[in-house]
C-alpha positions as CSV (number, residue, x, y, z in Angstrom):
1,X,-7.3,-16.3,11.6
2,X,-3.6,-17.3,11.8
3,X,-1.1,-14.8,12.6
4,X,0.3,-15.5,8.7
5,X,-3.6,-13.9,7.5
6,X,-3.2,-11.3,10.0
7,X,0.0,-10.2,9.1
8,X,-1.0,-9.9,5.4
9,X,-4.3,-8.6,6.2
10,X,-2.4,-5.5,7.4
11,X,-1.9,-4.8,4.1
12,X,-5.7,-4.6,3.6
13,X,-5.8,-1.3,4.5
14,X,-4.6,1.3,7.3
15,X,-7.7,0.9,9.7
16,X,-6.7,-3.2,9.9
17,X,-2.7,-2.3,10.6
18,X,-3.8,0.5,13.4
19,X,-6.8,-2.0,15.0
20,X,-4.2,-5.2,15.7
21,X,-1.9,-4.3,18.4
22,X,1.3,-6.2,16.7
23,X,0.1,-4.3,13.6
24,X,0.2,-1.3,15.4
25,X,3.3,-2.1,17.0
26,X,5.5,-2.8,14.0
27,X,3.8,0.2,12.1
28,X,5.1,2.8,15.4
29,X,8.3,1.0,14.6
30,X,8.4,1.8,11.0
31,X,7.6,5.2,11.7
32,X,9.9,6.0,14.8
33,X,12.6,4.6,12.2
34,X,11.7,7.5,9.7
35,X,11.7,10.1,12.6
36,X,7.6,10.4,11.8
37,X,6.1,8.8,14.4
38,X,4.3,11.8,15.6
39,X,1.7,10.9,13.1
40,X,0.5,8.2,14.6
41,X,0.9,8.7,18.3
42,X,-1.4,12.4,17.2
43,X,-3.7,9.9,15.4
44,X,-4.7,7.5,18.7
45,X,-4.2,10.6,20.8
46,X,-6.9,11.7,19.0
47,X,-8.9,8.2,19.3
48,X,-8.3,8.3,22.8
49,X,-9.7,11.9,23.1
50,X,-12.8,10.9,21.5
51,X,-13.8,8.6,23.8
52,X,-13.5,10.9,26.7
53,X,-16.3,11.0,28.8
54,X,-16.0,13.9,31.7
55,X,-16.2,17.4,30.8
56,X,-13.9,18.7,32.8
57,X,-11.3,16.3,31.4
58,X,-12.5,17.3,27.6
59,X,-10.2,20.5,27.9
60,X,-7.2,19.3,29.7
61,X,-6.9,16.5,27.3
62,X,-7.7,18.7,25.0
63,X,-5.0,21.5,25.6
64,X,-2.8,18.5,26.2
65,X,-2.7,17.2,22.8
66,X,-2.6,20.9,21.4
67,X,0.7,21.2,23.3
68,X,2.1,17.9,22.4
69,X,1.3,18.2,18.4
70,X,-0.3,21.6,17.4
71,X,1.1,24.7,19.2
72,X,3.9,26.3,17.0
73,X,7.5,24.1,18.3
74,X,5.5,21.6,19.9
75,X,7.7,18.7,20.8
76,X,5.9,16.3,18.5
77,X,4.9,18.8,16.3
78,X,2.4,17.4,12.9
79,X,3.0,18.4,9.7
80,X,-1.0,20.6,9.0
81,X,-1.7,23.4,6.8
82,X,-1.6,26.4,8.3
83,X,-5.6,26.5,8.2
84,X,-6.1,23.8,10.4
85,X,-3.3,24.8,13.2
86,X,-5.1,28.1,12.7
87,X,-8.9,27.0,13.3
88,X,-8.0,24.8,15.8
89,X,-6.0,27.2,18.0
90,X,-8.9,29.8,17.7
91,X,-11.4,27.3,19.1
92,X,-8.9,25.5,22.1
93,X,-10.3,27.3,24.5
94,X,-13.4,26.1,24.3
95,X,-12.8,22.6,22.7
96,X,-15.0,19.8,21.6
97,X,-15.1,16.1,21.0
98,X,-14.3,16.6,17.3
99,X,-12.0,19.8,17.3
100,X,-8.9,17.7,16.1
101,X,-11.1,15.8,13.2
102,X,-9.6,17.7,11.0
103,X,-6.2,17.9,11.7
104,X,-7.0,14.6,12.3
105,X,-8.1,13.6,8.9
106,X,-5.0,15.3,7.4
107,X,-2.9,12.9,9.5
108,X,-4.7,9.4,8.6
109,X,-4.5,10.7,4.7
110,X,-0.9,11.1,4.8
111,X,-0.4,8.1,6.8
112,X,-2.6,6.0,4.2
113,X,-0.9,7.4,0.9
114,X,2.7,7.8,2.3
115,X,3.6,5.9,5.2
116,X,1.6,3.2,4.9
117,X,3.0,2.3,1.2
118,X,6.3,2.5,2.4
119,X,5.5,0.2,5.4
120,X,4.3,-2.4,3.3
121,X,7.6,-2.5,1.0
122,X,10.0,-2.1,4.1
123,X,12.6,-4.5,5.3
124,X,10.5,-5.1,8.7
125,X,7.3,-5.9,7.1
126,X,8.4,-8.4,5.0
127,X,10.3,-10.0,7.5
128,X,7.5,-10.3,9.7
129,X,5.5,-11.6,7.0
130,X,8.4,-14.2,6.4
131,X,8.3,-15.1,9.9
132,X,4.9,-15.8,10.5
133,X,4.9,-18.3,7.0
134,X,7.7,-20.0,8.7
135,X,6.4,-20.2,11.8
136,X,3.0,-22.0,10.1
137,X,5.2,-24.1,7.6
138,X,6.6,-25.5,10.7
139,X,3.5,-26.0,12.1
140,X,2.5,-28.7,9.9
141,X,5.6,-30.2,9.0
142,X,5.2,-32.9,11.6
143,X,2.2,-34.7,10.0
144,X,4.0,-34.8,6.8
């Protein structure tokens, strides 16, 4: 694919923006530019945390990601209903692989119907998009 289909094909959907890395990159971007890019940091934290391996690194990771983004005046605090903080705090100290799928649901949701719209109409996304057709018309303009 050229990088002018792969550009656009971010706006496919929010799993093919956050599974390219420039995708990913201009989308952390976007949302550090509306003060919201907790969201997505919490989502791959989450990925990451998923993929974990060791036990004994389960629950540090674990309680790491609780402090970064759950605990009450966490410094990247997500926006969850009080439900969720709630269940997951109760069940911390014993944590699992899915113990954030939840909160973690919550996060990709609001990501797919709010920031992800609004990514797709910004300034930066267009102009990437522009870019990339430039970059392609160019491309070929020799063999004209």
């Amino acid at each position: 694919r050229s990088n002018t289909e792969e550009t656009l094909a971010w706006s496919d959907s929010v799993d093919t923006l956050l599974a390219n890395k420039d995708g990913l990159a201009a989308f952390r971007k976007f949302l550090k530019s509306e003060f919201s890019e907790e969201n997505v940091e919490f989502w791959l934290a989450c990925e990451d945390f998923k993929k974990t391996k060791s036990s004994s690194k389960i629950a540090s990771k674990a309680q790491k990601i609780y402090s970064d983004f759950i605990e009450a005046d966490a410094p990247k605090e997500i926006n969850i209903d009080f439900h969720t903080r709630n269940h997951i705090s109760q069940n911390i100290s014993e944590p699992t692989l899915s113990c954030f799928d939840d909160a973690q649901r919550l996060i990709y949701s609001l990501m797919a119907r709010d920031s992800f719209p609004r990514f797709l109409r910004s300034q930066e996304y267009k102009e990437l998009a522009k870019k990339q057709e430039n970059r392609n018309q160019k491309r070929w303009l020799p063999f004209l």
